[in-house]
N, C-alpha and C positions, 0 to 999 in steps of 0.2 A: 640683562647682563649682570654678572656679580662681580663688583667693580674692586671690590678688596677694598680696606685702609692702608694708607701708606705707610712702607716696610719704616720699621727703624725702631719701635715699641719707646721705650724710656729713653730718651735722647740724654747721654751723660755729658753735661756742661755745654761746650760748646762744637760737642760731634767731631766729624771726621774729616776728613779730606784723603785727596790720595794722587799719586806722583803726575796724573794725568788732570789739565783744568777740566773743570766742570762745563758742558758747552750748553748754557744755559737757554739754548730753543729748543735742546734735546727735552728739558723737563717741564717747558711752558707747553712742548707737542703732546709729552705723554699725560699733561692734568687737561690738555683738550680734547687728546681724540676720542676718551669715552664719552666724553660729550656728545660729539660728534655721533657717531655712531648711533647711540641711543637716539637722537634725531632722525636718523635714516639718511644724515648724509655721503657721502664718495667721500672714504679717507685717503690721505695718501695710502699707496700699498703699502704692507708689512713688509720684511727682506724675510721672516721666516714666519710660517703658521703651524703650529705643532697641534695637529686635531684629535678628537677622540681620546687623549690621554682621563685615564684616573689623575685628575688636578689634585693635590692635597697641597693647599696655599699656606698652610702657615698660620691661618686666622679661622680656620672656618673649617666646617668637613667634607672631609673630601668628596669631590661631584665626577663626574665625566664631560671631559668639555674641551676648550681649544686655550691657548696662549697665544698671542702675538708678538713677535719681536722684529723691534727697527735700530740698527743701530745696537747700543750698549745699552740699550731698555728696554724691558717690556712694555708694551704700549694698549694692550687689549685681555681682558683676560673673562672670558662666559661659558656659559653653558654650547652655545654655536654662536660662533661668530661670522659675520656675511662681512667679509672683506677680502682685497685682493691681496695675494702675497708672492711674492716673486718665487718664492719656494712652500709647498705645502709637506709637509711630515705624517705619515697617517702612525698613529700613536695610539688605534685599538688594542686593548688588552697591557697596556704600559702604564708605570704610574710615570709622574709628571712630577717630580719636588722641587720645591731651591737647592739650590746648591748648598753643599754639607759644610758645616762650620768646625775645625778643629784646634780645641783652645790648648793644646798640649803638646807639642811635637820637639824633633830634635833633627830637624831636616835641615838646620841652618847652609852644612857644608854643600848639599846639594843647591839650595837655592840662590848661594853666593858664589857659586865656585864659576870654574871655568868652562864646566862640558857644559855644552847647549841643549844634549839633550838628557844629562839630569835636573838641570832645570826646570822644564816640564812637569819633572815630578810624578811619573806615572803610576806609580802604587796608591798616587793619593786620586789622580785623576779616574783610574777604575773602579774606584768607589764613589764616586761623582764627589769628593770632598775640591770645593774652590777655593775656598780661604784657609790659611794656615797660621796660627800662633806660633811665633821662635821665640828662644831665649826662656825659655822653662828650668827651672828646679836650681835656679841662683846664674845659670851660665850665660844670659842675652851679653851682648857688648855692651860699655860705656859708651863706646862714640855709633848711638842709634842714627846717628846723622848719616852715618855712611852705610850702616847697614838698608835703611830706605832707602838712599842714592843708589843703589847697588841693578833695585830692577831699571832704570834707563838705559843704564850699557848693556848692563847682563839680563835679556827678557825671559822672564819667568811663563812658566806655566800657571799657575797660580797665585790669587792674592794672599799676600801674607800681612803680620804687624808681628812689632817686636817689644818682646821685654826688654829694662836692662836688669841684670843680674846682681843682686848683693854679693853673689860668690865672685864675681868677676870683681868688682869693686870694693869689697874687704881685702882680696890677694893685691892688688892693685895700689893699696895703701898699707896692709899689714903681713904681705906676704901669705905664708902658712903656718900662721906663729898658733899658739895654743895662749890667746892672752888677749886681753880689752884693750883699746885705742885709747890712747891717751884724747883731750880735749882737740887737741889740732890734728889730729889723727881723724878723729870723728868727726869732727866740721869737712874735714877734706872730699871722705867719703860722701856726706850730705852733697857737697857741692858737685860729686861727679852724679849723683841720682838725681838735683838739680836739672843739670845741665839734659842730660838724658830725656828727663819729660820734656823738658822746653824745644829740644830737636824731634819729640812725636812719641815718644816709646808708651805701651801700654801701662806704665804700673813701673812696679819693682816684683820680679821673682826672687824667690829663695830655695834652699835644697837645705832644711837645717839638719838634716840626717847627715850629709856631707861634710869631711874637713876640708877646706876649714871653716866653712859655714858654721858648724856646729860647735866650735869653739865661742860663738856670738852668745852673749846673754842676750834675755826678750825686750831688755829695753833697748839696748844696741841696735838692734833691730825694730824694730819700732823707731827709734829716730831717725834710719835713715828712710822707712816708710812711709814715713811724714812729710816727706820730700814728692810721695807720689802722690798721697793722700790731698795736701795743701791746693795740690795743681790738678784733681778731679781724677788720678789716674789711681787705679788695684792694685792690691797686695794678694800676688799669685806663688802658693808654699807647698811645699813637699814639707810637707810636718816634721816635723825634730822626730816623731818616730809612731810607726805604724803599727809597730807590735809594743816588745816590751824590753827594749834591746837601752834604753834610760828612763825618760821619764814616764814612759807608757802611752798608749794610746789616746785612751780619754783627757790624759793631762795635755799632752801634744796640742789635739782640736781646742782646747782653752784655751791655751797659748797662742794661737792663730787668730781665734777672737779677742783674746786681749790685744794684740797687736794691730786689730783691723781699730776697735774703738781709740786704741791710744795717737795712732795715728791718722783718723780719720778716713783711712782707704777701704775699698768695699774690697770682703776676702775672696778670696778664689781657692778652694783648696783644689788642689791638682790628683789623678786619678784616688780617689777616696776608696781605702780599702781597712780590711782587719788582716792583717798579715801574720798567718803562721798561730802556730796550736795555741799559744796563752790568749790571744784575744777574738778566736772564732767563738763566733756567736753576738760578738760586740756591736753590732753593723746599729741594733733599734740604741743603745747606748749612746752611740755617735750624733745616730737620725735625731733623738730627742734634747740633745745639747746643743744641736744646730737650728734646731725648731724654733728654740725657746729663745734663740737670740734674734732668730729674723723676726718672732712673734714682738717681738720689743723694739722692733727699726731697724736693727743692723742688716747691712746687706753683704749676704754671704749664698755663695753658689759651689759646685765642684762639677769636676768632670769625670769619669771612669770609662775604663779597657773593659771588653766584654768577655775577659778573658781569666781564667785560673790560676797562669800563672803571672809573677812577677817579672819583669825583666831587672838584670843592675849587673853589680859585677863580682868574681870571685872575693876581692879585698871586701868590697863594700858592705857582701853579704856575713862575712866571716869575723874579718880582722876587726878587734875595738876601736871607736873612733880614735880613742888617747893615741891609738900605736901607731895611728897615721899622720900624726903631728910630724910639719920640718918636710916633709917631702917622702917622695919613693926610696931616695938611699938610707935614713933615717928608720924607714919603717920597715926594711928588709933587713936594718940589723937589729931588730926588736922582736923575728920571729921564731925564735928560739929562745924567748925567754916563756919561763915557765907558767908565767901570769898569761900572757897573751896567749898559750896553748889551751891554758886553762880556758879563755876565754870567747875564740874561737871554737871551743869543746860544747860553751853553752850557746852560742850562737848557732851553731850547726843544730841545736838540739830544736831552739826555737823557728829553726827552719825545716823542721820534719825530716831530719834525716838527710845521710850525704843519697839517697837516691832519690830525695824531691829537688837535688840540684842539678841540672842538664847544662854543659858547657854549653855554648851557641855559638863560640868562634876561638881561634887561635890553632895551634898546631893540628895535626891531621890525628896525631894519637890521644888528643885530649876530647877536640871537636866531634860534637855528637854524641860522647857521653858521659852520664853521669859520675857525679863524683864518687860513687859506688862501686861504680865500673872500673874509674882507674884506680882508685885503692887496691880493686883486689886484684886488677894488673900489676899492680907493682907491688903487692904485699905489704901494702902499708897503711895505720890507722890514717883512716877518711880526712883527721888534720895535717898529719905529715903528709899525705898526698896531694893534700890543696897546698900547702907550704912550699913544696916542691913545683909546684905547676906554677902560682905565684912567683915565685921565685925567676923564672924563663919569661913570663910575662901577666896580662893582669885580665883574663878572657872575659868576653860577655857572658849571663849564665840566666837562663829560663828557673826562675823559683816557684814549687808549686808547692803553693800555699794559701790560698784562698780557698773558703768555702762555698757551693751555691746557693746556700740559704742569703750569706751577707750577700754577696754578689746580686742576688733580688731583690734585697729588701733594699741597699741603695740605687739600683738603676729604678725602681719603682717612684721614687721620689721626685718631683716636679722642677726641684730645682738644681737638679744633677743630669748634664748634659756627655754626649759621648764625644770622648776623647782617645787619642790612641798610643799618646806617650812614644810616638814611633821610634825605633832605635834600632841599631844594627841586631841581627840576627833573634829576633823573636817576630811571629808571624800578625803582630799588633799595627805594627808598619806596613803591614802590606792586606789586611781584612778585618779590621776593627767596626769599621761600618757597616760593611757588607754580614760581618757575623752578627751582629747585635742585630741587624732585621733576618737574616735568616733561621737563628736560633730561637732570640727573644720574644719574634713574633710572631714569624711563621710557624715554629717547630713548639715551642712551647706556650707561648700567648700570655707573655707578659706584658706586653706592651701591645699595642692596637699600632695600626699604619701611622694616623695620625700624630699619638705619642712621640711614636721612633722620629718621626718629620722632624716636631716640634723638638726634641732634645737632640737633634743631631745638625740642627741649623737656626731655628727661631730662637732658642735660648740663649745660644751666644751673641747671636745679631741683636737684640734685646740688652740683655745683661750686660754688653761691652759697647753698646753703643754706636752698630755698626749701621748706619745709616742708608738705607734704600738696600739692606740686604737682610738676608733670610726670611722672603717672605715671596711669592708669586701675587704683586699685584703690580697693578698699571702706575706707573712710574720708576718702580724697582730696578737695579741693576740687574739684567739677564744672564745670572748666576743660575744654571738649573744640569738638573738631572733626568735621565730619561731612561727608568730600568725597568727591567722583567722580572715582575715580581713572581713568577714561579723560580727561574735562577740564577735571582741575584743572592751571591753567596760568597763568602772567603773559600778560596783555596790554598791558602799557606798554612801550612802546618809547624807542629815544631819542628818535625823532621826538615821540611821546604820551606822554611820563613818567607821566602820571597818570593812567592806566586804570586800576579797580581788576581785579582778578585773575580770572578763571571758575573755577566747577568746587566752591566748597563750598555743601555744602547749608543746613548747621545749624553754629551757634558756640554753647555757651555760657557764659559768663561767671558765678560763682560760682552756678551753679545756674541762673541765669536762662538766656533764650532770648534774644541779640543779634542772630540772624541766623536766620532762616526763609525755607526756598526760596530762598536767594539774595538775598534784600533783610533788611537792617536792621530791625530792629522798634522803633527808637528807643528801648531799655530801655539806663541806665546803671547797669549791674550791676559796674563796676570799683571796683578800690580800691586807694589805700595802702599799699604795704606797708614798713613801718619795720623795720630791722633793729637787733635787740637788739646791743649792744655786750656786748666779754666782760666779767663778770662783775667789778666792785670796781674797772674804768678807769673809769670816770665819780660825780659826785657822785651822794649819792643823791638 
């Protein structure tokens, strides 16, 4: 029998916990039964045997063989297993993985809100993704206390954990000022990032491309990361900038490292790319600035979309940071000045033209297309068109900008996991998973089965510390996936961002069954998960 090691790789500090006790005969059952078994004695029955599947565990290469599950664990995992199971699964020709780990999302509204069945979560469930990261690119809450309180009342489909946000917590104490905190200013903020780890959150994110994020100097930053860093928890960043729109690319990734060493937090860079014509080709630049710091101790990871283009938004992509100081009425009377057209003039430039920009939401004669498109509808240069459309409101917008060479050469990297940045109206929310194995592996073979496994669940589960997850062995939480690898594949396009994905059979979620045949079963089997801060930083 191939007994696996138990899931959880680097345990960070003092691990995890999650909104449900741990029912500890559950995990004295599952470190006996392979005992058992291998003895040749009568286990209890399983409640599910999943047989025949292509196993790819997480640790090992993939074999053809069975899982066991009882309860919220896996309890057996071999090449055949002789045991009885109240329900058998025949799983020829399907692969078998853990459930998919997504360290970048923006699903917060769905998983806190009040419809029961966006909770669920389905676009992330037909990609077999079980765990989800909120509060990405500076936006988590300050009070993470409630946001984990939130799956008891409101049951989720899937497990989540939260960032808290810098962005959240600089507006919170400085508004949207374009200016550094005074001393009591910046203790106040430390103290909400504080508080935040000591109630569970992962880390501090940031969005320093963002105002007014990006009004922060690196030390500012860095201190309040030191709040996460002190208490065992990551500094997870959307870089001051991707292309070359301030300090540049390659400057940006230093500054993420400086900040990880200054405040002792391991970095997370969030979907890692070279955005837009000045810094394609950059991707080996990046890779070897990032090497050379892990190769020296520091721990540093990213995650990446399988996808070409960007998602963000018209302001975000166009407008200068400066001119979005003070808020939206501030920065609507600042776009008729000459500098800011000017400036938006080269912004548009470093973003490949107004026809690499695709609205993806807002009015019916914007939505759908290009910035290209409505210029020459309304006869106007491609800034005044955006000016105008901004002006009525502030749309999501597909950026296509990225190259496939960087696009390889960082998903090829071991310590770059997929991620999908979900967000309204680009098709990365709804087949991020599913395209990164039907592209990357199957279509072009960048990646092998096991690869795609291991960075789309074991790396995070690993890297963040998620204990008894991302991995199929006996004691594990029965977090898994059960897909057809001829077509498991995205179907959202840009045109239909919201398809959900083809090609899995079976999902389930700590034990339960979320997904049968392809359809939902409406079961919220998600949960919570709060991470333990280290040991004597927080009250007791």
């Amino acid at each position: 029998m191939v007994a696996g090691r138990r899931s959880g790789g680097r345990r960070a500090d003092r691990g995890w916990t999650d909104d449900a006790a741990r029912a500890g005969f559950l995990g004295v059952r599952a470190t006996i039964l392979p005992a058992l078994l291998a003895l040749g004695a009568a286990p209890v029955p399983a409640d599910l045997l999943i047989r025949g599947a292509m196993v790819v565990t997480g640790s090992a290469a993939p074999f053809t063989g069975d899982v066991a599950v009882r309860g919220e664990r896996i309890v057996a995992v071999g090449p055949r297993l002789s045991m009885r199971a109240t329900r058998t699964v025949d799983a020829e020709g399907l692969v078998l993985a853990p459930g998919f780990i997504d360290p970048h999302t923006h699903v917060e509204d769905q998983l806190l809100g009040t419809d029961a069945r966006a909770r669920l979560l389905e676009r992330f469930l037909m990609q077999g993704v079980t765990t989800a990261f909120i509060g990405n690119d500076g936006g988590g809450e300050a009070d993470v206390r409630a946001v984990l309180a939130s799956a008891a009342a409101r049951p989720v489909g899937i497990n989540y954990a939260s960032y808290t946000g810098f962005g959240t917590i600089r507006r919170a104490v400085l508004g949207d000022a374009d200016r550094a905190p005074t001393p009591a200013e910046l203790a106040a903020m430390k103290a909400l990032a504080a508080r935040a780890m000591c109630d569970g959150a992962l880390g501090l994110s940031s969005g320093l491309y963002y105002a007014p994020q990006r009004f922060a100097k690196t030390a500012e930053v860095a201190a309040v990361a030191a709040e996460a860093g002190r208490r065992g928890g990551f500094y997870d960043t959307h870089l001051r900038d991707e292309s070359s729109y301030s300090i540049g690319l390659d400057s940006a990734v230093e500054e993420a490292l400086a900040i990880g060493r200054a405040s002792g937090a391991a970095v997370h860079i969030a979907h890692i790319k070279a955005l837009g014509a000045d810094v394609e080709g950059r991707a080996p630049n990046v890779i070897a600035r990032i090497e050379a710091a892990r190769a020296k101790g520091q721990r540093v990871t990213a995650d990446q979309y399988p996808w070409d283009a960007s998602g963000t938004s018209l302001v975000v992509a166009l407008v200068p940071g400066w001119a979005q100081a003070d808020g939206r009425a501030a920065m609507l009377a600042r776009l008729s000045e000459a500098r800011v057209k000017a400036e938006m003039q080269a912004n548009l430039r470093r973003r490949g033209g107004a026809e690499k920009l695709l609205v993806t939401s807002g009015p019916i004669d914007v939505k759908g297309r290009t910035l290209a498109q409505i210029a020459a509808a309304r006869r106007l240069d491609p800034v005044e068109a955006a000016i105008a459309v901004i002006t009525r409101e502030d749309p999501a917008v597909a950026s296509f900008n990225q190259s496939e060479r960087d696009i390889r050469a960082f998903m090829a990297r071991p310590w770059v996991m997929t991620g999908s940045d979900a967000s309204t109206g680009h098709p990365r929310a709804f087949g991020s998973f599913a395209r990164k194995y039907a592209v990357y592996v199957r279509e072009r073979r960048v990646l092998d089965l096991a690869g795609f496994v291991t960075r789309s669940s074991t790396l995070a589960a690993d890297t963040f510390g998620l204990k008894d997850r991302g991995r199929i062995a006996p004691g594990a939480f029965a977090d898994l996936v059960l897909f057809d690898p001829r077509s498991y594949a995205a179907r959202a396009t840009y045109a239909e961002p919201e398809r959900t994905a083809a090609g899995v059979r079976m999902v389930l979620v700590n034990g339960r069954v979320a997904v049968e045949e392809s359809r939902l079963t409406g079961v919220a089997a998600g949960r919570a998960l709060r991470r333990m801060p280290r040991e004597g930083t927080c009250p007791a």
